[in-house]
N, C-alpha and C positions, 0 to 999 in steps of 0.2 A: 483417277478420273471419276468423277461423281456423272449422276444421270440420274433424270425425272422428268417427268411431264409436268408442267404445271399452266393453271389460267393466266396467261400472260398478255394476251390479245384482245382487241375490240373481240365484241360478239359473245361466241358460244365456244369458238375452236378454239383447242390447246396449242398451246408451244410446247416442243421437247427442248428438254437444255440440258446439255453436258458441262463440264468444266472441267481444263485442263492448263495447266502450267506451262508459258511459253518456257521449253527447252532452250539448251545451248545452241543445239543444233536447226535452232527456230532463229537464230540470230543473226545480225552481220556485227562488224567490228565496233560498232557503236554500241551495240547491247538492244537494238531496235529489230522487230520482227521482221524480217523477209517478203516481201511479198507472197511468192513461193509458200510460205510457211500455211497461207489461209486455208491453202485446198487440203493438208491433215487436216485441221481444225474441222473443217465442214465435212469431209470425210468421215472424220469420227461420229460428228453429230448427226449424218445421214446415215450410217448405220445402226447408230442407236434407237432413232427413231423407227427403221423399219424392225429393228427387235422388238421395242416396246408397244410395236403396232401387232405383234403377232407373226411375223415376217423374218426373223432374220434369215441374214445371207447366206449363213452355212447350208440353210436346206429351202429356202425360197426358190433359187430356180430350179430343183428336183421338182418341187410342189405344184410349180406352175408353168413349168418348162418353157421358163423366155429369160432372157438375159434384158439388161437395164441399161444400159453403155452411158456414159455420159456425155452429153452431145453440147453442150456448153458450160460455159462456167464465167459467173459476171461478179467482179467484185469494185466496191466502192470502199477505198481509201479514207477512213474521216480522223482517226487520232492514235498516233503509232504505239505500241504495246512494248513493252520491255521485258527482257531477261528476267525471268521468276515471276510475271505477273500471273495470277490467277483469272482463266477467263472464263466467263460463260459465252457459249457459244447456244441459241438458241434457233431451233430449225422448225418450217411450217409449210405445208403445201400451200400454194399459193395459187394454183391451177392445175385441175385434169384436165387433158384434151384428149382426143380420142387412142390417142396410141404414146402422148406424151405427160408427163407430170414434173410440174415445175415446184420444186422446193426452194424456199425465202430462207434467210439465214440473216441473224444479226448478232456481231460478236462484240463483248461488252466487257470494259477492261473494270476491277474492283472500284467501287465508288459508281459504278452503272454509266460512265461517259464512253458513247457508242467508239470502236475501236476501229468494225469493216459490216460492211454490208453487201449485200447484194442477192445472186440466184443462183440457181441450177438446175439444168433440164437434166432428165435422162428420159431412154424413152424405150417402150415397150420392143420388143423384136423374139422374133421365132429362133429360136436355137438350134434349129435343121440348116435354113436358109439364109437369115440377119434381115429378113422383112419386116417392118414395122408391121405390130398387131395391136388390138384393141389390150387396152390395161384391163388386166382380169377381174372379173366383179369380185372375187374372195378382196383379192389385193384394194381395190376401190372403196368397200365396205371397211377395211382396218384400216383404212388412212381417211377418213371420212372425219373423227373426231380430232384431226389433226387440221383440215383444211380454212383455211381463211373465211370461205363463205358458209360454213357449217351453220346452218341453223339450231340443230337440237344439242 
């Protein structure tokens, strides 16, 4: 798996991108990716992005004692990926909201013809009770040059 940030968007804000190989176990009998398969893909690429925000998962919720749950996940279908294709998978905030943050994801088969798209929410929550809480300014400040409306 490769991993970087790069200018990939309108504006100011980065995209992070990973790349990973669709696996065997990414396929059905035809050699054609899974549906199923997108949510590793974007998985991976939402962990890497909050590592390379400063964040990662191993010690983010010690740091800020809240958990992230993921409370949807939306994918659009546009050109099926095959067995051994290398993918970039490219992940961006797309909205804070008070206690939620919406991550954009666009995964791109070799040759850059878009493969799946779509979002995922997760959303802030206290790790005492599972009360949604406001997203932490530490956390809001590191994903700031990631966000779609970023100005600077």
């Amino acid at each position: 798996m490769q991993n970087e940030s790069a200018n990939k968007s309108p504006g100011n804000s980065r995209r992070h991108r990973v790349q990973e190989y669709v696996r065997w176990s990414d396929v059905d009998a035809s050699d054609i990716i899974r549906w199923g398969s997108y949510v590793r893909f974007v998985e991976m690429a939402e962990t890497e992005l909050f590592r390379a925000a400063g964040f990662p998962y191993a010690t983010l919720w010690d740091r800020l004692d809240i958990w992230l749950p993921r409370v949807q996940f939306h994918l659009d279908y546009r050109n099926p990926a095959r067995l051994d294709e290398l993918l970039d998978i490219e992940i961006w905030v797309g909205r804070i909201g008070r206690s939620s943050i919406r991550l954009e994801f666009a995964v791109k088969k070799p040759g850059g013809d878009l493969a799946a798209e779509g979002y995922l929410v997760i959303v802030s929550t206290d790790r005492k009770n599972g009360w949604s809480v406001d997203v932490p300014i530490p956390l809001l400040d590191a994903l700031a040059k990631y966000h779609a409306d970023a100005s600077a």
